[in-house]
NUFI-450549 format. One record per atom (N, C-alpha, C, O, CB): residue number from 1; y, x, z. Coordinates in Angstrom, 3 decimals, always signed. Glycine has a CB too. Layout:
% residues N
<rec i="NUM" yy="Y" xx="X" zz="Z"/>
...
END
This chain:
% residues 68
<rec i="1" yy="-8.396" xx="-9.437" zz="+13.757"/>
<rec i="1" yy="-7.008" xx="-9.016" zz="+13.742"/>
<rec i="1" yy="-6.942" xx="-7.520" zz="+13.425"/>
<rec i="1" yy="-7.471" xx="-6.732" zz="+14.210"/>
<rec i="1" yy="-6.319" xx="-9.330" zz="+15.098"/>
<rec i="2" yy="-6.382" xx="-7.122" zz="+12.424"/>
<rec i="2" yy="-6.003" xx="-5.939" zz="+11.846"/>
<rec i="2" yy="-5.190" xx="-5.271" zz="+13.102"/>
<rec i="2" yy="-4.485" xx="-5.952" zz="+13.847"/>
<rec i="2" yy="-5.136" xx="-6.180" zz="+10.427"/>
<rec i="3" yy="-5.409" xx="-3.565" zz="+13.282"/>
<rec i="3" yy="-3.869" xx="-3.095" zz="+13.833"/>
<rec i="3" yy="-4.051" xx="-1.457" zz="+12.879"/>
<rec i="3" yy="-4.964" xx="-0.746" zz="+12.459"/>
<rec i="3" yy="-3.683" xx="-2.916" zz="+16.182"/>
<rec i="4" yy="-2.670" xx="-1.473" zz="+12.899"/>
<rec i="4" yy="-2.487" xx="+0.080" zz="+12.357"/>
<rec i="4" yy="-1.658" xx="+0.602" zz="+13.257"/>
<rec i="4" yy="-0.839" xx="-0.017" zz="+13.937"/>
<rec i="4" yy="-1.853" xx="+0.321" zz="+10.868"/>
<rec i="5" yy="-1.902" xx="+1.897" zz="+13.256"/>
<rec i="5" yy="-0.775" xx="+2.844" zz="+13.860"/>
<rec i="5" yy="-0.726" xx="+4.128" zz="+13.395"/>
<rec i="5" yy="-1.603" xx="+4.389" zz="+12.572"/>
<rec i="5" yy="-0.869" xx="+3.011" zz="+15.271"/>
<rec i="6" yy="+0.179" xx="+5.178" zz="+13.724"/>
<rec i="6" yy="+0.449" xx="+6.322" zz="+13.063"/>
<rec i="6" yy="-0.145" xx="+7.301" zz="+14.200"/>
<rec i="6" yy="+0.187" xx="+7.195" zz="+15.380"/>
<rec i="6" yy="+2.060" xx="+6.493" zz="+12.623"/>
<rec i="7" yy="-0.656" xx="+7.839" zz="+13.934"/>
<rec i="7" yy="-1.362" xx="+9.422" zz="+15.433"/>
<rec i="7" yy="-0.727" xx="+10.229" zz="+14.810"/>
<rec i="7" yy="-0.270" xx="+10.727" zz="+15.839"/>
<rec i="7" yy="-3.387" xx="+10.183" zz="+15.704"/>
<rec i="8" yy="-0.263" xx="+10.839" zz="+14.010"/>
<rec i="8" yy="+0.437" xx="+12.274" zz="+13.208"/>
<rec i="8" yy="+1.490" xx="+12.081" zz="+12.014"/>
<rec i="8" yy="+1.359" xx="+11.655" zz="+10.867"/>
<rec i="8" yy="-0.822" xx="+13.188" zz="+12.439"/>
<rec i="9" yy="+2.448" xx="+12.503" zz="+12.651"/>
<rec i="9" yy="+3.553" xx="+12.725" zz="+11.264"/>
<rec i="9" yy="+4.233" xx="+13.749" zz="+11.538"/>
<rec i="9" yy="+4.549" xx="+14.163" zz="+12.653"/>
<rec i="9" yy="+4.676" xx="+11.572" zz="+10.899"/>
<rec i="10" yy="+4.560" xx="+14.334" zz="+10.145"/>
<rec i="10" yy="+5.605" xx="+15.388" zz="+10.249"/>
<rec i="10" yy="+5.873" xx="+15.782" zz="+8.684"/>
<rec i="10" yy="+5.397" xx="+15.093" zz="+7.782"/>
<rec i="10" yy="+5.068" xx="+16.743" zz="+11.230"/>
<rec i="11" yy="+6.710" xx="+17.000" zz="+8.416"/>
<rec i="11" yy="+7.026" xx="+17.379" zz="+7.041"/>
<rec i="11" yy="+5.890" xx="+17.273" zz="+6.682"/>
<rec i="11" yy="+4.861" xx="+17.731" zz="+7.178"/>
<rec i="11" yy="+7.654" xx="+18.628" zz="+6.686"/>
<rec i="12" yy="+6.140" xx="+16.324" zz="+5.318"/>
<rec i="12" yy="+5.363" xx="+16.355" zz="+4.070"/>
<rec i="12" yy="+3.574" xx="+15.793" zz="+4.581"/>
<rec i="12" yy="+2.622" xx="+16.205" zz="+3.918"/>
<rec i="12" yy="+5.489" xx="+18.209" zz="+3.371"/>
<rec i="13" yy="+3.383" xx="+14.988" zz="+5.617"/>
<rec i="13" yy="+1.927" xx="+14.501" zz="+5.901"/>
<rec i="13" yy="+2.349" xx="+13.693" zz="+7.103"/>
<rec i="13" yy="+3.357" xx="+13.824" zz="+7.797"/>
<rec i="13" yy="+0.664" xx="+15.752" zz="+6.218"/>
<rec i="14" yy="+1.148" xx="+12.647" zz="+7.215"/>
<rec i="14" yy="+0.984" xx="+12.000" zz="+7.971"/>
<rec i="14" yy="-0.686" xx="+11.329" zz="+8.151"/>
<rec i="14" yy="-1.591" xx="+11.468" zz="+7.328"/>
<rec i="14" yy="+2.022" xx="+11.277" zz="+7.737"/>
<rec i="15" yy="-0.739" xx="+10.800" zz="+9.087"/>
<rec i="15" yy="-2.031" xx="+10.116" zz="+9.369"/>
<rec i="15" yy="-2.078" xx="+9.107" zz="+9.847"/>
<rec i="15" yy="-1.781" xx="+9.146" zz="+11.041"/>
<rec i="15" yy="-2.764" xx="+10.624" zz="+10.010"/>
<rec i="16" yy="-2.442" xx="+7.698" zz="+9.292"/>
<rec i="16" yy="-2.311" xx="+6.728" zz="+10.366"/>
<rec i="16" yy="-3.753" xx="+6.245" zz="+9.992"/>
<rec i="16" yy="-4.500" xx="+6.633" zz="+9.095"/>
<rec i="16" yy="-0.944" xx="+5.566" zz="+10.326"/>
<rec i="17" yy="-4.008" xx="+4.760" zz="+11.465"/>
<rec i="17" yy="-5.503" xx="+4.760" zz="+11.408"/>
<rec i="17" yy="-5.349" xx="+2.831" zz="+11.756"/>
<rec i="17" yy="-4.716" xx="+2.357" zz="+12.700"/>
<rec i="17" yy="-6.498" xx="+6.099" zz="+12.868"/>
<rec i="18" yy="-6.151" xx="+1.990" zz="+10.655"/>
<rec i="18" yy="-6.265" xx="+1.157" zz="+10.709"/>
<rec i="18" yy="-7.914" xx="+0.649" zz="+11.283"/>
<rec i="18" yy="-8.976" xx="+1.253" zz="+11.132"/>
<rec i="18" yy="-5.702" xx="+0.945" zz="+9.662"/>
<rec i="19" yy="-7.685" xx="-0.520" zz="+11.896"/>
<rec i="19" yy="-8.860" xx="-1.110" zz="+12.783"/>
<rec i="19" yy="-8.815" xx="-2.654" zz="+12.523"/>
<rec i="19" yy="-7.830" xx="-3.391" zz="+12.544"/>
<rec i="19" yy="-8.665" xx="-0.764" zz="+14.499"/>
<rec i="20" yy="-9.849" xx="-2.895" zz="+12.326"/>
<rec i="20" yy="-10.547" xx="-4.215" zz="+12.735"/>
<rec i="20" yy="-11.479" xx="-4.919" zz="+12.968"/>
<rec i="20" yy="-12.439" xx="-4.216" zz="+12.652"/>
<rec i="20" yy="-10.452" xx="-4.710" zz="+12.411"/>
<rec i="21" yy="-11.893" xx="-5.950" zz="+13.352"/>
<rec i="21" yy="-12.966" xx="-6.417" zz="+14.093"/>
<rec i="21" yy="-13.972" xx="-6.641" zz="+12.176"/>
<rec i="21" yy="-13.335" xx="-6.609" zz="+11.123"/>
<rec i="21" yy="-12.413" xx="-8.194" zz="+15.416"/>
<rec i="22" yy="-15.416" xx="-6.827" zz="+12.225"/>
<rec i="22" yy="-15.881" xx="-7.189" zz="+11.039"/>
<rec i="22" yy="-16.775" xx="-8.673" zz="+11.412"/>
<rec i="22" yy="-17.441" xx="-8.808" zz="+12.439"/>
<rec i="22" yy="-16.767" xx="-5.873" zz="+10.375"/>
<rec i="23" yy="-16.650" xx="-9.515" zz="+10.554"/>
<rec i="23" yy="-17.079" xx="-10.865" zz="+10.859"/>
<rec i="23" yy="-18.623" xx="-11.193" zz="+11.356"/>
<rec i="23" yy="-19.078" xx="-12.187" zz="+11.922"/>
<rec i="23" yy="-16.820" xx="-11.604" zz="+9.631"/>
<rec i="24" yy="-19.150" xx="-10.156" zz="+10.989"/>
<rec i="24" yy="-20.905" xx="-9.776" zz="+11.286"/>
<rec i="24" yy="-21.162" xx="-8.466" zz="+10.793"/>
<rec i="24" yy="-20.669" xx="-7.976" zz="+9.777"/>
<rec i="24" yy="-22.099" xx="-10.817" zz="+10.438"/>
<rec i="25" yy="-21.948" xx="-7.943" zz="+11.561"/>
<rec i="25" yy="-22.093" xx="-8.430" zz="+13.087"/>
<rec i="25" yy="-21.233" xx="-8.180" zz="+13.976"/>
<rec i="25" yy="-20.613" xx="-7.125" zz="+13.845"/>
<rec i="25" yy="-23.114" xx="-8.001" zz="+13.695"/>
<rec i="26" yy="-20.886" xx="-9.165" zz="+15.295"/>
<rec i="26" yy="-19.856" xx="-9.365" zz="+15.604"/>
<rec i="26" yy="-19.377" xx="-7.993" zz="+16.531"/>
<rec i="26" yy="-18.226" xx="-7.922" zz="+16.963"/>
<rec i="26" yy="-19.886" xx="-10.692" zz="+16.159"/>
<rec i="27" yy="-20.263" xx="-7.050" zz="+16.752"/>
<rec i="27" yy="-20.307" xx="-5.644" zz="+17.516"/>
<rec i="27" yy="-20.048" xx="-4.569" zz="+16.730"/>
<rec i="27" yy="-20.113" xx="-3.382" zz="+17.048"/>
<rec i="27" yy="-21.593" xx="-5.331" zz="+18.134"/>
<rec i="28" yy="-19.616" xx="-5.265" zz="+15.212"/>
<rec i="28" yy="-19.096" xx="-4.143" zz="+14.318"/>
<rec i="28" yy="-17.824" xx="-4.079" zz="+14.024"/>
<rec i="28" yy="-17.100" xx="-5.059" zz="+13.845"/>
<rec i="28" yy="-19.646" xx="-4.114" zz="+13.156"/>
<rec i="29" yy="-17.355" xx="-2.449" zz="+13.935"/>
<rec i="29" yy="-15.738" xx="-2.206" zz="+13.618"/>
<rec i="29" yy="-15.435" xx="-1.567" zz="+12.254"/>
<rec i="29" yy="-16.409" xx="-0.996" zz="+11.763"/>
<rec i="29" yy="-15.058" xx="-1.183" zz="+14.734"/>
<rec i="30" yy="-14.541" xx="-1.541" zz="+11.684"/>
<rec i="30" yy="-13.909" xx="-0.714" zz="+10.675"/>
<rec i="30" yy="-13.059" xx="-0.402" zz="+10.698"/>
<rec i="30" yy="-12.017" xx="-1.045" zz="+10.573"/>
<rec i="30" yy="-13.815" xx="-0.921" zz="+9.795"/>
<rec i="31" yy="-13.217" xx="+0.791" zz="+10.880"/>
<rec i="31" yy="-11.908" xx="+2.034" zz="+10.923"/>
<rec i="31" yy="-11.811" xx="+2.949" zz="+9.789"/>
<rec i="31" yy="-12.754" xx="+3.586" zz="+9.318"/>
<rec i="31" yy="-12.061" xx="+3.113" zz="+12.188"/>
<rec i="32" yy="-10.330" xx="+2.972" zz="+9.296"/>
<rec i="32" yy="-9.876" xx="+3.748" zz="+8.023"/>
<rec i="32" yy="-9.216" xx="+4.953" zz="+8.829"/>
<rec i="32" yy="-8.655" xx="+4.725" zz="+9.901"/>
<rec i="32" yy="-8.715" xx="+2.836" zz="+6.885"/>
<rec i="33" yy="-9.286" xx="+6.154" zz="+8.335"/>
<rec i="33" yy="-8.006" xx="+6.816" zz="+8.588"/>
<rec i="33" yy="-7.696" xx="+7.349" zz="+7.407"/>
<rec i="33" yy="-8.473" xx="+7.723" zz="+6.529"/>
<rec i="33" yy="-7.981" xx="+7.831" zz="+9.647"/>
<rec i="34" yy="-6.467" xx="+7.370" zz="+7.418"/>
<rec i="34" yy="-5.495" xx="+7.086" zz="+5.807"/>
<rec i="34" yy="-4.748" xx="+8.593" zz="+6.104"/>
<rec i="34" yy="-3.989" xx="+8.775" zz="+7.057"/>
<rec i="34" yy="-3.982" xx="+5.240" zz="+5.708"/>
<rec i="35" yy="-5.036" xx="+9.419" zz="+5.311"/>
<rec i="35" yy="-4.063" xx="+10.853" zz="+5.526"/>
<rec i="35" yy="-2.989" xx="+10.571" zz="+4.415"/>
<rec i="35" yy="-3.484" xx="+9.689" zz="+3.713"/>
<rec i="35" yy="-4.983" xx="+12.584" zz="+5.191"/>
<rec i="36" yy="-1.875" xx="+10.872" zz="+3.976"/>
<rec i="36" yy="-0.998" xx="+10.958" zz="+3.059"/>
<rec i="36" yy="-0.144" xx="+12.040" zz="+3.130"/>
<rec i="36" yy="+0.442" xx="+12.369" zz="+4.162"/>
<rec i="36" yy="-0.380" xx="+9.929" zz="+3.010"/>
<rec i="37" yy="-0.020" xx="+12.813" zz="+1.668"/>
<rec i="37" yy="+1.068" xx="+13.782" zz="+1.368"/>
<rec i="37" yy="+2.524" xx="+13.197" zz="+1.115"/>
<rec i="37" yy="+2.638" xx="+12.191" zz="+0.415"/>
<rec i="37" yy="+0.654" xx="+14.554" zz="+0.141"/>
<rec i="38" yy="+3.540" xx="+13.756" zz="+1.626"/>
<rec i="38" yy="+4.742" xx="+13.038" zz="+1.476"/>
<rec i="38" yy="+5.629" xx="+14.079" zz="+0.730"/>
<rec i="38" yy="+5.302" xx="+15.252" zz="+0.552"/>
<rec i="38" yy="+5.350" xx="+12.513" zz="+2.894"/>
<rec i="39" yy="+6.608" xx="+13.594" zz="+0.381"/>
<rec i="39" yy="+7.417" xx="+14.321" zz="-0.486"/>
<rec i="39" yy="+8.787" xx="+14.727" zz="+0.777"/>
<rec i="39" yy="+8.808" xx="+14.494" zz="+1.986"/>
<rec i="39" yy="+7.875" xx="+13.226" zz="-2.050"/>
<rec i="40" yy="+9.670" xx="+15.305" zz="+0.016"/>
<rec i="40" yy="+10.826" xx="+15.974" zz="+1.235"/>
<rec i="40" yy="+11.958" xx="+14.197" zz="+1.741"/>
<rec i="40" yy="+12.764" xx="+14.065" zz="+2.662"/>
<rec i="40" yy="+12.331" xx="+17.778" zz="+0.016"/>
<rec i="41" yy="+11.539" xx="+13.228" zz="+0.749"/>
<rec i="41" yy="+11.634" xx="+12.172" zz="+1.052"/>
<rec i="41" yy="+11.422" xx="+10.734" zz="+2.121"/>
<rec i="41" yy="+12.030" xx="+9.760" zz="+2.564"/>
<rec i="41" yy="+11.398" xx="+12.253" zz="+0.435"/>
<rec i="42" yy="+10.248" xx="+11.343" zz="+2.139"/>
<rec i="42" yy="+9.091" xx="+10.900" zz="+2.601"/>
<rec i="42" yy="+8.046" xx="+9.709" zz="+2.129"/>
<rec i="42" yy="+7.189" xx="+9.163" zz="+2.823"/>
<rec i="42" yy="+9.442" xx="+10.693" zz="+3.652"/>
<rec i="43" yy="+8.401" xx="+9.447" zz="+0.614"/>
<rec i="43" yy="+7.676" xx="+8.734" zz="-0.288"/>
<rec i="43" yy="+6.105" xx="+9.325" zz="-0.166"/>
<rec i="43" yy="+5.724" xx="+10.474" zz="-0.388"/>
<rec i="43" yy="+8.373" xx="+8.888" zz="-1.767"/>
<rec i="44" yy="+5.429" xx="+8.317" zz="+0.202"/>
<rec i="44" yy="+3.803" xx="+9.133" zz="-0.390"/>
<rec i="44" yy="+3.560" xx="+9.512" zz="-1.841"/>
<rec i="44" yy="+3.932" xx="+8.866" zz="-2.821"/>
<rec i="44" yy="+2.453" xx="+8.101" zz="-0.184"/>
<rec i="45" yy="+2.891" xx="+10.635" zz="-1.834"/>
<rec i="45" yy="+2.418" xx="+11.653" zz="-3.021"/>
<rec i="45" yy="+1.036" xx="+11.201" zz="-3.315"/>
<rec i="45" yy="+0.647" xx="+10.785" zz="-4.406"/>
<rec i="45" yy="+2.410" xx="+13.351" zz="-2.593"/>
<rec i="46" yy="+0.267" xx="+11.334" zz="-2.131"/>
<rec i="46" yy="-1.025" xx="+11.176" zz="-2.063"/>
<rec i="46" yy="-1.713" xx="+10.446" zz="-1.103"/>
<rec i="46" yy="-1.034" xx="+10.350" zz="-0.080"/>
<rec i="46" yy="-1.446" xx="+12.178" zz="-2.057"/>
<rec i="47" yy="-2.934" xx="+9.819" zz="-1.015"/>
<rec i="47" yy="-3.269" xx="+9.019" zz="-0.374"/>
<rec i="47" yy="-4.984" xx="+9.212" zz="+0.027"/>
<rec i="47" yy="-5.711" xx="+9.063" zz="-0.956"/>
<rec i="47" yy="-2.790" xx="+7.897" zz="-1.063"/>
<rec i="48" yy="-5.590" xx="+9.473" zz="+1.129"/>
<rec i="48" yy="-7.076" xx="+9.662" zz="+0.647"/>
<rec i="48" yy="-7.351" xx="+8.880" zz="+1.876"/>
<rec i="48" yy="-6.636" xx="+8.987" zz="+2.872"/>
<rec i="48" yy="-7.855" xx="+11.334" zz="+0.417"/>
<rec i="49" yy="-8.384" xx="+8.092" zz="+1.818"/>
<rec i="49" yy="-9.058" xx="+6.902" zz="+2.884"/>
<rec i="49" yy="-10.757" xx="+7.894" zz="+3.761"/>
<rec i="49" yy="-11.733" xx="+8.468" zz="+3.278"/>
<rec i="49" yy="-9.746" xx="+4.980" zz="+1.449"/>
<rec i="50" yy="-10.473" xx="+7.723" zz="+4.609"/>
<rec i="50" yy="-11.953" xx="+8.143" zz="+5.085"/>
<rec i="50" yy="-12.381" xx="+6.659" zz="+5.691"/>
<rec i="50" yy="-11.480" xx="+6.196" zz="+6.391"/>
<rec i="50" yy="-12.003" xx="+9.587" zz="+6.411"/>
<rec i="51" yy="-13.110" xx="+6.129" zz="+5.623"/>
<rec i="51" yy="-13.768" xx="+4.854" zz="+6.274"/>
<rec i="51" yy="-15.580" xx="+4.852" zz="+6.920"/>
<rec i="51" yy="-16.648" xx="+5.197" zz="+6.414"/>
<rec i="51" yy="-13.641" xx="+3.690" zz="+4.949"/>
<rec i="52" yy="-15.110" xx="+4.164" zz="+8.521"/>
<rec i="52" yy="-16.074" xx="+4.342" zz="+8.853"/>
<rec i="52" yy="-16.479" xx="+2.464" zz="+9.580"/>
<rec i="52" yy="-15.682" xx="+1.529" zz="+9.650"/>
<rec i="52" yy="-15.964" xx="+5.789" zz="+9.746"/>
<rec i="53" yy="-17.754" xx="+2.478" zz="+9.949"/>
<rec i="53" yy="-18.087" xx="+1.395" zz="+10.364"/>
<rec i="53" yy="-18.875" xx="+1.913" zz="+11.596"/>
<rec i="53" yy="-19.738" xx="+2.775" zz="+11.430"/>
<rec i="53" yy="-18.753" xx="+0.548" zz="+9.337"/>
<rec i="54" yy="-18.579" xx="+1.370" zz="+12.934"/>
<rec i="54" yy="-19.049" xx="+1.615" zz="+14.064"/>
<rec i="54" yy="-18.843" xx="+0.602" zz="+14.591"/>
<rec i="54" yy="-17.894" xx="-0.134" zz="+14.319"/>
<rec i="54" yy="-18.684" xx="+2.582" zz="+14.670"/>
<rec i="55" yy="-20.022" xx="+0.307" zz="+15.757"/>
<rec i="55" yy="-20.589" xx="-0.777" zz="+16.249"/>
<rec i="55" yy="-19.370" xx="-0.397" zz="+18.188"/>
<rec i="55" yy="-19.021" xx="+0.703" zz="+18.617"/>
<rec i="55" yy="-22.904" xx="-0.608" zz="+16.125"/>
<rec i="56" yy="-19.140" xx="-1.568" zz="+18.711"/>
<rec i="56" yy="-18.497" xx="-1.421" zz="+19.748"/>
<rec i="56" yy="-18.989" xx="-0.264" zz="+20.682"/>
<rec i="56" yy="-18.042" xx="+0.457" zz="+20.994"/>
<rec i="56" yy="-18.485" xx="-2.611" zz="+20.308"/>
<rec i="57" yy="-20.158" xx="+0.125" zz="+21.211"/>
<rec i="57" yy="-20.392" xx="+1.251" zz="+21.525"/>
<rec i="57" yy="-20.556" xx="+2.313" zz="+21.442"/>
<rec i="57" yy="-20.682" xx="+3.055" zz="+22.416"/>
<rec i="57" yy="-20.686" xx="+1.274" zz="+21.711"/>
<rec i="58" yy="-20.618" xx="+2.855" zz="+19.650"/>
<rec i="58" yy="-19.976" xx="+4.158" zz="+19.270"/>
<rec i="58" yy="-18.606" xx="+4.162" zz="+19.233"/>
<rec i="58" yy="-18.001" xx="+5.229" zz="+19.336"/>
<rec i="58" yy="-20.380" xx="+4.607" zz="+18.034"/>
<rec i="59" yy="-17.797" xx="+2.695" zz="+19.047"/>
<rec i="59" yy="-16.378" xx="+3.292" zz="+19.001"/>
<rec i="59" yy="-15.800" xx="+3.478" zz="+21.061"/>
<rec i="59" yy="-14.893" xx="+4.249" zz="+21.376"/>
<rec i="59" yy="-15.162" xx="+1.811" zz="+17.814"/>
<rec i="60" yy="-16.352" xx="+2.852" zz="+21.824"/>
<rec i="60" yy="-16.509" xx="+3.295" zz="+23.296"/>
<rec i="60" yy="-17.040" xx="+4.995" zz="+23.149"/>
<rec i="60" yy="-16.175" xx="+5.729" zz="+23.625"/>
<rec i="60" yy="-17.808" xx="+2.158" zz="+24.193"/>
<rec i="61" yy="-17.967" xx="+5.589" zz="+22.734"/>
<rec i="61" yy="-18.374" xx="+6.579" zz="+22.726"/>
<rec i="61" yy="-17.537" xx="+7.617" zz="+22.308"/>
<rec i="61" yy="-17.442" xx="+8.654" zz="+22.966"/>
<rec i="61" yy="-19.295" xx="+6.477" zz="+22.219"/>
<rec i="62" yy="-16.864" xx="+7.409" zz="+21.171"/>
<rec i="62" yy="-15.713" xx="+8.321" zz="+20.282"/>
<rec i="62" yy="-14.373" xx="+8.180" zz="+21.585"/>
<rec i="62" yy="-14.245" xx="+8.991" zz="+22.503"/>
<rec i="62" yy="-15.164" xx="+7.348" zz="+18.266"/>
<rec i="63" yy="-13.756" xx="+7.335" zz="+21.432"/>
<rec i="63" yy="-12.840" xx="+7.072" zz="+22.880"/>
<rec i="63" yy="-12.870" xx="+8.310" zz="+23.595"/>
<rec i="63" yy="-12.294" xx="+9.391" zz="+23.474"/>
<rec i="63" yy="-13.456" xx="+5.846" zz="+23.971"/>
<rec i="64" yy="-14.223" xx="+7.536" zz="+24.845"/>
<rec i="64" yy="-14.623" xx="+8.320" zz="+25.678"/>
<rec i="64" yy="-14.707" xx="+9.988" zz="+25.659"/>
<rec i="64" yy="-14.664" xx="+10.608" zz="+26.721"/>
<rec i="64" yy="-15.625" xx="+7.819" zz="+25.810"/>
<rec i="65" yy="-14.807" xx="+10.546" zz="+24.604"/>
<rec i="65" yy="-15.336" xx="+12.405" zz="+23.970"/>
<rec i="65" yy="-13.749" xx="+12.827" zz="+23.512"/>
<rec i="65" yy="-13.482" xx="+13.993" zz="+23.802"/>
<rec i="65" yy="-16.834" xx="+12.505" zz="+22.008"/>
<rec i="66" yy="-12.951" xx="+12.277" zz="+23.028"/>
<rec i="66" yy="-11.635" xx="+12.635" zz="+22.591"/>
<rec i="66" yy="-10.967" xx="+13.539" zz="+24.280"/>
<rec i="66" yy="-10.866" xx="+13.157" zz="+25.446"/>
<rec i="66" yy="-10.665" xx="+10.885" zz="+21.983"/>
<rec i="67" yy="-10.774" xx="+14.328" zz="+23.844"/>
<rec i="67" yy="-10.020" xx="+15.073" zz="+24.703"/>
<rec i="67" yy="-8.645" xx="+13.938" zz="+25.448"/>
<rec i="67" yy="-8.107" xx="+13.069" zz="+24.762"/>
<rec i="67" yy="-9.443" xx="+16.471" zz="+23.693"/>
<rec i="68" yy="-8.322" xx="+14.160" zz="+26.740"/>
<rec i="68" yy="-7.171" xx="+13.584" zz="+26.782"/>
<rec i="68" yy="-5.727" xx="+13.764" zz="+26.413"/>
<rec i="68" yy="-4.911" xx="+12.878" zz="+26.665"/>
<rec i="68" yy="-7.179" xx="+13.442" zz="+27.609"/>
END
């Protein structure tokens, strides 16, 4: 099951970060975070993907280290 959500918006940018489980191995995740330039509209301009693949206990690990 896919989820997205938005962590940052404001004039002209945003950030949202998509997740999901990967079919094998079953302790693996994929996470995008999607930055976008927006116009005074708020149409996207630009779009750049960072993608990562982490196993359930680095993404417990990242969690855990994030400031509250």
């Amino acid at each position: 099951m896919k989820k997205e959500f938005v962590i940052k918006q404001q004039t002209g940018f945003r950030i949202r970060v998509r997740t999901w489980k990967c079919a094998r191995p079953t302790d693996l995740n994929a996470l995008d975070f999607v930055q976008e330039i927006l116009d005074d509209e708020g149409n996207v301009l630009d779009t750049s993907t960072y993608n990562f693949m982490l196993s359930d206990a680095e993404l417990r690990s990242l969690k855990d280290q994030l400031p509250a």
